[in-house]
Legacy VTK file of the C-alpha trace (Angstrom):
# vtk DataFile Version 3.0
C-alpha trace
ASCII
DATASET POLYDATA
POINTS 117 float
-22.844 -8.688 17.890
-26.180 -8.965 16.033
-28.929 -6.892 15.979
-30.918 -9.828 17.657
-28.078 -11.026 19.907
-28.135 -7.295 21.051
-31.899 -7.576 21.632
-32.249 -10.912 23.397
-29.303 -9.548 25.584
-31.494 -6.256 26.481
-34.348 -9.120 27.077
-32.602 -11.414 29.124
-31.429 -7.786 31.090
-35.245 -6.488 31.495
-36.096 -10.343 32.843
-33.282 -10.160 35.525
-34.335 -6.625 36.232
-38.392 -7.539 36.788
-36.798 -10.588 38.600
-35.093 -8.361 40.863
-37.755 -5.970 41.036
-39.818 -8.912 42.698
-37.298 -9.452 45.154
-37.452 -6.141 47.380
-38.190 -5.909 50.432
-41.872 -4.904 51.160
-41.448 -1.095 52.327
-41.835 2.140 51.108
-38.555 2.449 49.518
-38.534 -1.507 48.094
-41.429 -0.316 46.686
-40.773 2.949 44.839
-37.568 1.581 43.636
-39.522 -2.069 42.398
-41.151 0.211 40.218
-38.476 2.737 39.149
-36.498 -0.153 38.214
-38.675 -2.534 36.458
-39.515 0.527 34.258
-36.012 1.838 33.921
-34.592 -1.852 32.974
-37.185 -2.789 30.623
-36.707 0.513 28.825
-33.694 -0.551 26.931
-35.824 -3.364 25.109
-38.527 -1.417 24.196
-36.617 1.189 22.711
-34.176 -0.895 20.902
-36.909 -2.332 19.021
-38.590 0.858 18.167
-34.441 2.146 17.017
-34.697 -1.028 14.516
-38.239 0.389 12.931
-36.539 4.318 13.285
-38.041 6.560 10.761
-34.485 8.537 10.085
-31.386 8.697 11.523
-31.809 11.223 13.113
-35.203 9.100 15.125
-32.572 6.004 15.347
-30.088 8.232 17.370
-32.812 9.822 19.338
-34.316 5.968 19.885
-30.325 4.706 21.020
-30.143 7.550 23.125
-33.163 6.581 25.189
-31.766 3.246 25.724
-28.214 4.666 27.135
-30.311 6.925 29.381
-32.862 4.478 30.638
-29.526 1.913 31.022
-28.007 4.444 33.490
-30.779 4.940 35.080
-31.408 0.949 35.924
-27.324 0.921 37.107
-27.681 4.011 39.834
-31.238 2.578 40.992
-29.386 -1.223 41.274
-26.331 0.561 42.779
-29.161 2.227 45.389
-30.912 -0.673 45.967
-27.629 -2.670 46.911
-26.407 0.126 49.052
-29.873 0.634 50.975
-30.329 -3.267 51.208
-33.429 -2.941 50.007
-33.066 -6.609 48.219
-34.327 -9.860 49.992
-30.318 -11.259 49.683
-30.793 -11.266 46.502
-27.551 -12.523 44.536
-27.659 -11.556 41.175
-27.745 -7.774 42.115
-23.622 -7.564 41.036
-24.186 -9.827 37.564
-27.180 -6.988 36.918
-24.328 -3.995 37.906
-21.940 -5.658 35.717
-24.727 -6.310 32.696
-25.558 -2.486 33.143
-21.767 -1.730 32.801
-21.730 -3.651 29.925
-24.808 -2.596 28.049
-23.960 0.664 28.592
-20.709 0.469 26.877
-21.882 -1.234 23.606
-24.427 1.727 23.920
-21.974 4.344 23.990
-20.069 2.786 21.025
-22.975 2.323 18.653
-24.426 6.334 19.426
-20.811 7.541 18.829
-20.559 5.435 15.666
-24.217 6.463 14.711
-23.294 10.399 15.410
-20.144 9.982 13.365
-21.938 8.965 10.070
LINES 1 118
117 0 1 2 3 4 5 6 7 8 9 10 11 12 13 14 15 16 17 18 19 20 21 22 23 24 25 26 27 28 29 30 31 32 33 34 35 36 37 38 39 40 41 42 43 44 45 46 47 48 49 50 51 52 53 54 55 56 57 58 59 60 61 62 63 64 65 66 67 68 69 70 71 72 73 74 75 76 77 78 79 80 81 82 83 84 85 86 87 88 89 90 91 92 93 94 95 96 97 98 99 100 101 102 103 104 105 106 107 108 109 110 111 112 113 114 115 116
C-alpha cells in the first residue's frame, strides 16, 4: 500500500467515523461518546499527515505511534457504543470495528518496521 492509499483509507475511516458520530442517539452518553469518537477517529488522519512531514525518525515513530493509539481508542469507543446501543440502528458500526481492526494492524507493522531500522 501507498503512502496515499494509506491516507485516503485513514480519510475514508475519519468520514465513516464523523458519519457515525452523527448517528447517536441524543443523550448524555450519545453525546460524550459523538465527541470522543469523532476526535479519536479523525486522529489517525491528522497524524499520518504530520508522520509524512516528520522532522526525524525518531518524530515519525512518535507521529505513527499517535495514530495506533488514537486507532484503539476509536475501536473500544465503537465497541462501547455498539454494546450500549447508543447508535440510531446504525449499520455500518461492524464495517467501522472491522476497518479499526484493520488499520490497526498495518499500524502495528509499519511502527515495528520503523523501530527495527
Amino acid at each position: 500500500m501507498t503512502k496515499e492509499e494509506l491516507e485516503n483509507r485513514l480519510i475514508d475511516y475519519s468520514v465513516i467515523i464523523i458519519d457515525i458520530s452523527e448517528n447517536l442517539k441524543d443523550s448524555r452518553a450519545g453525546n460524550y461518546f459523538a465527541g470522543q469518537v469523532v476526535r479519536s477517529g479523525s486522529s489517525p488522519a491528522l497524524n499520518y499527515g504530520e508522520a509524512q512531514s516528520a522532522e526525524s525518525k525518531k518524530d515519525f515513530l512518535h507521529k505513527m505511534k499517535i495514530c495506533l493509539k488514537e486507532l484503539r481508542e476509536t475501536f473500544v469507543a465503537l465497541k462501547i457504543i455498539d454494546r450500549a446501543n447508543l447508535h440510531l440502528n446504525y449499520p455500518h458500526i461492524s464495517e467501522a470495528m472491522k476497518e479499526s481492526n484493520e488499520l490497526i494492524s498495518i499500524f502495528v507493522a509499519s511502527v515495528n518496521t520503523a523501530e527495527s531500522r
